[in-house]
LUMTIVO-110889 format. One record per residue (C-alpha): residue in one letter; x, y, z. Coordinates in steps of 0.001 Angstrom, whole numbers, plus 500000, padded with zeros to 6 digits. Layout:
<rs>
aXYZ ...
</rs>
This chain:
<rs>
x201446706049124117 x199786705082121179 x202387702484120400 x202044700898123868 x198352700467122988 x198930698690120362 x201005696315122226 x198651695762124391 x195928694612121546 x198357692446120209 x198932690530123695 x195454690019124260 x194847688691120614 x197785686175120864 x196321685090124411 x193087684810122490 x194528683013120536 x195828680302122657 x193233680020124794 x191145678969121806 x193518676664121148 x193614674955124486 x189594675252124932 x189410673376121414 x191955670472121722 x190486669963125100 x187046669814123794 x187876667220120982 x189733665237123384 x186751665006125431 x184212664525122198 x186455661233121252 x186421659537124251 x182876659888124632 x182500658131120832 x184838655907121766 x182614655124125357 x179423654927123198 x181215652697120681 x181987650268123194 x178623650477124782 x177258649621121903 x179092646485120473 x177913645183124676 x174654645309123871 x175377643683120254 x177145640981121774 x174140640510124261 x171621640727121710 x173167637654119998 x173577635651123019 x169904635833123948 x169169635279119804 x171479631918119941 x169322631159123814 x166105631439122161 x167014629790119176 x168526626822120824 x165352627090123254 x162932626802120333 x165081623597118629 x164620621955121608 x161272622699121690 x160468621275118848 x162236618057119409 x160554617642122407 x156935618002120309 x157966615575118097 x158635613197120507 x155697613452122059 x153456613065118516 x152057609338118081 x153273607660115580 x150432607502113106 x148407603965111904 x146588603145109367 x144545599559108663 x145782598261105378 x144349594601105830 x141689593071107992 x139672589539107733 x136727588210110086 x135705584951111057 x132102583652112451 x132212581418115436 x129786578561114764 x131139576185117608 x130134579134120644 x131259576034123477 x132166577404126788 x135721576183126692 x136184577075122966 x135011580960123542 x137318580409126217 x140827579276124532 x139432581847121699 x139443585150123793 x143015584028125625 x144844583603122451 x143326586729120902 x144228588436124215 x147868587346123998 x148563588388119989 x146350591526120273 x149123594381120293 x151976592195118378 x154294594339116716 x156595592850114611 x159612595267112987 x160814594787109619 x162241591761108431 x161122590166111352 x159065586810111384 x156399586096113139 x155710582812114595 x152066581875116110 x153510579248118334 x156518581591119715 x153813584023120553 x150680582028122298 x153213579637123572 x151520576140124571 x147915575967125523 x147712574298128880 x144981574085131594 x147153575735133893 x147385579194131560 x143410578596131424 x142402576994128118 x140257574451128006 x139316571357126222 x136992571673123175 x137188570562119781 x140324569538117853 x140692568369113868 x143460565584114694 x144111563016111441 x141576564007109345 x139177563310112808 x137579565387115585 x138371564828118702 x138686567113121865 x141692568811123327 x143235571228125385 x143684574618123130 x140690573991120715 x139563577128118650 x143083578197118162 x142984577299114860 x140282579394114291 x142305582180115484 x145522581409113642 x143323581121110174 x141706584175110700 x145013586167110590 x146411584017107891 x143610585254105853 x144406588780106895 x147714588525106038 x146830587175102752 x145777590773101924 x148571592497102597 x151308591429099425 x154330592182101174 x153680589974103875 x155681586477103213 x153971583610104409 x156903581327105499 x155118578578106746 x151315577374106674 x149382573801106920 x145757572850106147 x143690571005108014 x142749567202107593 x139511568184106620 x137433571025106140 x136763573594108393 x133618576119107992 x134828579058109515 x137325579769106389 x137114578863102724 x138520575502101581 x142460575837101329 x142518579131103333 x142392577685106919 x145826577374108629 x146246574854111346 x148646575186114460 x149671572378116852 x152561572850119219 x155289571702118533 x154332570381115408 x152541572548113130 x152746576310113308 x152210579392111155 x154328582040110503 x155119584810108067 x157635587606107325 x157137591433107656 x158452592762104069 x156269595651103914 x159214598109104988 x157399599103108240 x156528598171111342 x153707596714111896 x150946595505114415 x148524592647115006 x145217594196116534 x142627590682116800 x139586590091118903 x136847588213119729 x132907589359120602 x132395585588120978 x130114585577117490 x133388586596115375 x137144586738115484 x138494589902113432 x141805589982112916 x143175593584111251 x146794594671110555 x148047598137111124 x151500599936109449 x153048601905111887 x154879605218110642 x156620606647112984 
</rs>
């Protein structure tokens, strides 16, 4: 009797046993695929997390090109030169403020020449200039375009202040002229004489000239873009 007791204990130790052994593989089975689900779960979100990083980041370049874009280039003065009008004629104001109108803005890249002539183009009645007075072999007369020299000297003079700027062509007058010092006036004629200069200075650059029909100031601006 006693021996069949014994029997019996060591039955339900060895099925003890086993069922440990079952409840304990099955339970680490279970424990690794859950890592293994969380693993995965995480390296997603990783993955995500980078995507919306490289999004925003790309976003933020663009961004910032776009700003750029939209910021002005920036100009500064570095030369300007004023006239006085003493001949204040109603066709002379006249031909003054339409040539002033037409250069006002010029910009001329670098390397680039600029040429009076090419610019205003000839001064006829039909574009609106008028007749007023003209220096013509060392004599004053009247003409179609008069005051244009005035205009033309006043930006030679401004140009004259500005070292890299190449003056590439330039003619005096016959005789004096009192808006300009003597030897400083440059006298245009189209399709004869005209005045021009180069654009050396490395930048762009831009003509702003006007008239308030008592002066002609002529200024040039660098343009840094």
């Amino acid at each position: 009797m006693k021996n069949s007791k014994v029997k019996y204990v060591f039955i339900i130790i060895a099925l003890a046993i086993v069922i440990g052994a079952i409840v304990y593989f099955f339970t680490k089975d279970n424990s690794t695929n859950i890592s293994q689900n969380n693993n995965g779960s995480s390296a997603s979100r990783t993955s995500t997390d980078k995507n919306v990083d490289s999004s925003n980041t790309n976003t933020n370049t663009n961004t910032e090109v776009e700003n750029k874009k939209n910021i002005p280039p920036k100009e500064t003065a570095i030369a300007s030169f004023s006239t006085v009008i003493g001949d204040n004629s109603a066709g002379r104001l006249t031909n003054i403020r339409i040539t002033c109108g037409i250069i006002n803005g010029t910009v001329i890249n670098p390397n680039e020449t600029f040429s009076f002539n090419e610019i205003v183009g000839k001064p006829t009645a039909e574009r609106g200039y008028q007749e007023a007075k003209i220096i013509v072999d060392h004599k004053t007369e009247t003409g179609i375009g008069g005051g244009n020299c005035q205009v033309s000297s006043t930006l030679y003079n401004a140009v004259l202040a500005v070292p890299s700027l190449t003056v590439v062509e330039r003619s005096e007058h016959g005789k004096e002229v009192g808006y300009v010092p003597k030897g400083k006036d440059a006298a245009v004629s189209y399709g004869s004489l005209d005045f021009k200069f180069k654009n050396s200075t490395g930048h762009k650059i831009k003509i702003n000239i006007g008239t308030d029909d008592k002066n002609i100031t002529a200024t040039i601006v660098q343009i840094e873009e």
